[in-house]
Phi, psi and omega in degrees: 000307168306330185262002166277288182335304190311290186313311186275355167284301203287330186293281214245000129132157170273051177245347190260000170266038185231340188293126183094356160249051150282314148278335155337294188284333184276344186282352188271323179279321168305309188284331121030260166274347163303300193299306190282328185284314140348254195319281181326346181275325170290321173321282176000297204279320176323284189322301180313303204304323197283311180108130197301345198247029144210021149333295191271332183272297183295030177309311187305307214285287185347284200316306192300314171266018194256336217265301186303315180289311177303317194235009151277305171309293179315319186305317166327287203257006176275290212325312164294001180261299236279342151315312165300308190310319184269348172277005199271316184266339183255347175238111183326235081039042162238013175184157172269002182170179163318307150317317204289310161329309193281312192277002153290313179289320165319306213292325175240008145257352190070166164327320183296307199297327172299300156283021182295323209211054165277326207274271165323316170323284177310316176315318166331277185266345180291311161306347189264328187286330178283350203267342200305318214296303226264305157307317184302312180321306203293309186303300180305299194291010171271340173273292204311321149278034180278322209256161167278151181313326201272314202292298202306307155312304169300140197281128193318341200248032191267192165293000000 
């Protein structure tokens, strides 16, 4: 790995270990903030749908499709930067950065070129957004029985 870094410094300067990553952060911070507001706004609608009083018996179906849902969509806006990031990185001089990267690939693949790797994204991030989601869920309801009836009433934000 070091003599790859060496190597790639030495070729094309250290400025090139940096390439692509404007889109790599900003597609990771929409999908991101896509993903974590996206479940919680479905969990919501799960919950409404079902009715508080099997609330608990579908937590899991709950968690597992709000998690799916949640991060088909956020994948809807990762996917073109990660497209740009990898034509950025795999074809030298073919754009300075993210703008320019996204509005080329547009502009001479179109929408097909943009979304070409939505299919793998997803194959990717869903399990994984199902397993965060799902754990986390799991994590929580074991501290919450965890905790005592007086602890469970007082507010996080209290003395």
């Amino acid at each position: 790995m070091i003599s790859g870094t060496r190597y790639v410094i030495a070729k094309q300067g250290a400025r090139a270990l940096l390439t692509g990553f404007g889109p790599t952060a900003v597609g990771y911070f929409v999908q991101g903030g896509a993903k974590f507001s996206g479940y919680e706004y479905w969990k919501a609608k799960s919950l409404a749908l079902v009715g508080s009083e099997n609330a608990v018996k579908y937590r899991t179906i709950i968690y597992l499709g709000s998690a799916t849902v949640a991060e088909f969509f956020a994948d809807i806006l990762l996917t073109p930067l990660e497209a740009t990031r990898i034509r950025l990185v795999s074809q030298q001089n073919y754009a300075t950065g993210l703008a320019s990267g996204l509005t080329r690939l547009a502009r001479e693949g179109g929408i097909g070129e943009l979304y070409a790797g939505f299919i793998p994204i997803l194959c990717k991030q869903i399990p994984y957004a199902i397993g965060q989601f799902t754990v986390n869920e799991f994590c929580h309801e074991v501290a919450f029985r965890a905790m005592s009836d007086e602890t469970r009433k007082e507010p996080v934000w209290s003395n």
